[in-house]
Chimera marker file (.cmm) of the C-alpha trace (Angstrom):
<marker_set name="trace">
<marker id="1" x="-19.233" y="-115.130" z="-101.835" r="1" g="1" b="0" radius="0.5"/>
<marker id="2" x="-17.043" y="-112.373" z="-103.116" r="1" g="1" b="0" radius="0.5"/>
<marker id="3" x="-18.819" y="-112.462" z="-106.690" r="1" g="1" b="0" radius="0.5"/>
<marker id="4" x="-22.211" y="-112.397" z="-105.257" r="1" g="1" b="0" radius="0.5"/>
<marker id="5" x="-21.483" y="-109.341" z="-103.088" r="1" g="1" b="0" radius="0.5"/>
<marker id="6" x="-20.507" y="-107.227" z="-106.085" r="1" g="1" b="0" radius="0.5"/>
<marker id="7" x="-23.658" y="-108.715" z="-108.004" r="1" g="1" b="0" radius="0.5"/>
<marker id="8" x="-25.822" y="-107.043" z="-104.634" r="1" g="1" b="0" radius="0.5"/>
<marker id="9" x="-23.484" y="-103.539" z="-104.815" r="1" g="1" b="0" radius="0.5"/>
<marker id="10" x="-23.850" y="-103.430" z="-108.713" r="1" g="1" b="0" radius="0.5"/>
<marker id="11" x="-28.122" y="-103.915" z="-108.076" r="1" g="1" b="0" radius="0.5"/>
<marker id="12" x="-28.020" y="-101.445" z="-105.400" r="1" g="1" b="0" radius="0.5"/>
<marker id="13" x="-25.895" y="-98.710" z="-107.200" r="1" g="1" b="0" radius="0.5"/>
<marker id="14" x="-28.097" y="-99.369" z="-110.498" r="1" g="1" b="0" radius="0.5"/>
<marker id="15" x="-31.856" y="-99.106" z="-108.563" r="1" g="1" b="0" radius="0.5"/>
<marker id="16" x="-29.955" y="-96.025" z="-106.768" r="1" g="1" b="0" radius="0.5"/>
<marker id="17" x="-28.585" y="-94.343" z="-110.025" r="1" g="1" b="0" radius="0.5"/>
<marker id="18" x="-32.149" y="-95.049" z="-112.052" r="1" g="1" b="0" radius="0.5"/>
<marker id="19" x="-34.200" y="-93.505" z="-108.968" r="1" g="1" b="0" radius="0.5"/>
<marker id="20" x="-32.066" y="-90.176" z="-109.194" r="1" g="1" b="0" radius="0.5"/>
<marker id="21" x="-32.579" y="-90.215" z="-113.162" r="1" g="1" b="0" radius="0.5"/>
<marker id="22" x="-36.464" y="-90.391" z="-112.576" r="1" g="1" b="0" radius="0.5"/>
<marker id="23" x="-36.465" y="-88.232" z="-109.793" r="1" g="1" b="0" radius="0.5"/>
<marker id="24" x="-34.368" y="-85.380" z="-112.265" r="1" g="1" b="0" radius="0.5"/>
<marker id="25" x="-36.977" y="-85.746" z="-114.851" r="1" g="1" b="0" radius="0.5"/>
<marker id="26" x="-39.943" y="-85.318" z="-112.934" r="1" g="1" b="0" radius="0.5"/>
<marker id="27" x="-38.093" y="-82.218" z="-111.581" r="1" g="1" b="0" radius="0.5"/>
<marker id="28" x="-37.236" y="-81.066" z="-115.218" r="1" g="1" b="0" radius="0.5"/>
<marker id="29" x="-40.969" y="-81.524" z="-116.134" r="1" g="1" b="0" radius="0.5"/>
<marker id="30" x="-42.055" y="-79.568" z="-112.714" r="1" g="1" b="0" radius="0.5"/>
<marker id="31" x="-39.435" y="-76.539" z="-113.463" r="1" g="1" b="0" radius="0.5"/>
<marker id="32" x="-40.239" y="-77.176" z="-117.563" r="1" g="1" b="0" radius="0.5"/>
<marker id="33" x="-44.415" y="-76.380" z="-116.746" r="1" g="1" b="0" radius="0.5"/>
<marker id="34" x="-43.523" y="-73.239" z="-114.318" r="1" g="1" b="0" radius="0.5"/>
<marker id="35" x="-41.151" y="-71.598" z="-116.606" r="1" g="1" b="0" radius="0.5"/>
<marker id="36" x="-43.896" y="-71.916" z="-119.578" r="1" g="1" b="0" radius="0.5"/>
<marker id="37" x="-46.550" y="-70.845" z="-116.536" r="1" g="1" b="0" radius="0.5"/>
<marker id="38" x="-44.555" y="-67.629" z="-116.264" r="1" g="1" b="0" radius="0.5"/>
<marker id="39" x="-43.818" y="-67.203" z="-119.731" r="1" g="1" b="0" radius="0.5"/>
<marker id="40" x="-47.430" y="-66.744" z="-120.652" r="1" g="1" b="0" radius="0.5"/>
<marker id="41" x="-48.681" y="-65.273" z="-117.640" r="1" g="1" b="0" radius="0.5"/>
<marker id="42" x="-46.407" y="-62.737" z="-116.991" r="1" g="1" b="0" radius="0.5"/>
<marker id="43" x="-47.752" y="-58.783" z="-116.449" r="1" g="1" b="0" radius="0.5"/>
<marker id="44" x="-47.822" y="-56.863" z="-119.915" r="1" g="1" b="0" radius="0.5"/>
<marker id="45" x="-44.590" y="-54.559" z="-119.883" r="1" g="1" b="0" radius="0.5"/>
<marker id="46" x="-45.372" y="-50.601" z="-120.226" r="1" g="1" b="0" radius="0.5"/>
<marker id="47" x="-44.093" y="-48.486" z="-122.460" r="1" g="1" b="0" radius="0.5"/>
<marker id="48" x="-40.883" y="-47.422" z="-120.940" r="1" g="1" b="0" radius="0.5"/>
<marker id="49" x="-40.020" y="-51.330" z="-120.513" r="1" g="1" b="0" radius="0.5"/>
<marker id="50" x="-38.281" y="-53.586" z="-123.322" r="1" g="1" b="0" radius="0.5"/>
<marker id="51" x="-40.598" y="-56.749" z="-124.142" r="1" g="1" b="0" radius="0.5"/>
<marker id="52" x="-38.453" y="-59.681" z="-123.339" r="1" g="1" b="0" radius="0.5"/>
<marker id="53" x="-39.433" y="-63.440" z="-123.751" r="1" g="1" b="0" radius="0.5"/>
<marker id="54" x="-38.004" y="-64.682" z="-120.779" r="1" g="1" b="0" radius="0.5"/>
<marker id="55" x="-38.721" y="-63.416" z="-117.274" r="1" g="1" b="0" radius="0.5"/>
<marker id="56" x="-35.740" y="-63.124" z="-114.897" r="1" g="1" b="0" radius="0.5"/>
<link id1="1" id2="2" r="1" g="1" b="0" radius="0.2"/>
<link id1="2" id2="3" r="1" g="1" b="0" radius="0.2"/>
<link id1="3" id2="4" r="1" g="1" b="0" radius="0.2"/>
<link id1="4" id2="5" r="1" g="1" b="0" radius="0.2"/>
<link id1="5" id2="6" r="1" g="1" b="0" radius="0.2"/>
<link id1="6" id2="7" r="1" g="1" b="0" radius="0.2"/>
<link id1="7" id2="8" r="1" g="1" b="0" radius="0.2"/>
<link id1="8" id2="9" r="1" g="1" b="0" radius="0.2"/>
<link id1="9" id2="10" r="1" g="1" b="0" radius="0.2"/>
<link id1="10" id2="11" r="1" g="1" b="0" radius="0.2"/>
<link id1="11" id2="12" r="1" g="1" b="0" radius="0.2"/>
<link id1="12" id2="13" r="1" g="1" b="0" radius="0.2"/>
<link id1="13" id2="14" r="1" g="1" b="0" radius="0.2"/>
<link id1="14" id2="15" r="1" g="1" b="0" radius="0.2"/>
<link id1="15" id2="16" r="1" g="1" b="0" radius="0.2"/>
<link id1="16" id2="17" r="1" g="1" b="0" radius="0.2"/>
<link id1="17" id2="18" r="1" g="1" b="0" radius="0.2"/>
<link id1="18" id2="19" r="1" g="1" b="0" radius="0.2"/>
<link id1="19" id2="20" r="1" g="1" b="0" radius="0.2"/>
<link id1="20" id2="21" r="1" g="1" b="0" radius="0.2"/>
<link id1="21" id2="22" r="1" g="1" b="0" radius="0.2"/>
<link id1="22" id2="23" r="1" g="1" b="0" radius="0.2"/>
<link id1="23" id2="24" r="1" g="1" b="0" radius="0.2"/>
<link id1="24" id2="25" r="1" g="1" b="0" radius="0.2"/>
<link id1="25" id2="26" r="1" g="1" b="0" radius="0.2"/>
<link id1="26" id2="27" r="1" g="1" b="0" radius="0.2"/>
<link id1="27" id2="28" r="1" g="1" b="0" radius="0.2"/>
<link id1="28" id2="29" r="1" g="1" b="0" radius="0.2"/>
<link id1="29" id2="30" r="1" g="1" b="0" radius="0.2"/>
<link id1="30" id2="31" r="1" g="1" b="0" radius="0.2"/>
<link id1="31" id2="32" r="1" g="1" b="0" radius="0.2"/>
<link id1="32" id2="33" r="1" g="1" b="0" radius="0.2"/>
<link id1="33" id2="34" r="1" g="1" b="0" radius="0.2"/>
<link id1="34" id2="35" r="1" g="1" b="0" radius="0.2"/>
<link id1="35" id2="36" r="1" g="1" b="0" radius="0.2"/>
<link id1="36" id2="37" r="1" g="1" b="0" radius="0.2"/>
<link id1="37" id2="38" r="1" g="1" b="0" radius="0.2"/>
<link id1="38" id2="39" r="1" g="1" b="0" radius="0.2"/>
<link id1="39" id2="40" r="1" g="1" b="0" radius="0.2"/>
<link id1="40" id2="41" r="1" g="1" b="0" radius="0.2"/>
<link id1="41" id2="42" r="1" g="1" b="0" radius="0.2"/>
<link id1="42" id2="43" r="1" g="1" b="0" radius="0.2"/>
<link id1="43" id2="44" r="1" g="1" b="0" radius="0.2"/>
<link id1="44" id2="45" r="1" g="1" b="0" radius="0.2"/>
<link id1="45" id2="46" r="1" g="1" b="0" radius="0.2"/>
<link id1="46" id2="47" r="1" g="1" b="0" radius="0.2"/>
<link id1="47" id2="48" r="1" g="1" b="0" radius="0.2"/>
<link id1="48" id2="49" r="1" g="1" b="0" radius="0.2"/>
<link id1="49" id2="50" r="1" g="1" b="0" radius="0.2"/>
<link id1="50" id2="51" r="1" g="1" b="0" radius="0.2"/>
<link id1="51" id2="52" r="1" g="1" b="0" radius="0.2"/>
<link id1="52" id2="53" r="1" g="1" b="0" radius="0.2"/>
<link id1="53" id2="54" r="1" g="1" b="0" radius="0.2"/>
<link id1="54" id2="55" r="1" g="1" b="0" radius="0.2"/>
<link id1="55" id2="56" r="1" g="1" b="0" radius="0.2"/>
</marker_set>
């Protein structure tokens, strides 16, 4: 009984574990498109400001 108990925990900790990994790269890929998004649709800098390739 024991051994099939820690078979169920390991399946449940593994499903849980690979959701969380999924779930980070979709929100990689979601942060990923807005960053290039702002990166090429940021407002042109004037004269008085330094051109800078990221926008913080």
């Amino acid at each position: 009984m024991v051994p099939l108990i820690l078979v169920l925990l390991l399946a449940v900790f593994l499903f849980g574990v690979g959701f969380a990994v999924e779930a980070l790269w979709w929100i990689a890929l979601i942060v990923l498109a807005v960053w290039v998004l702002g990166f090429f649709l940021h407002p042109a800098g004037g004269p008085g400001r330094r051109a800078r390739w990221y926008r913080w």
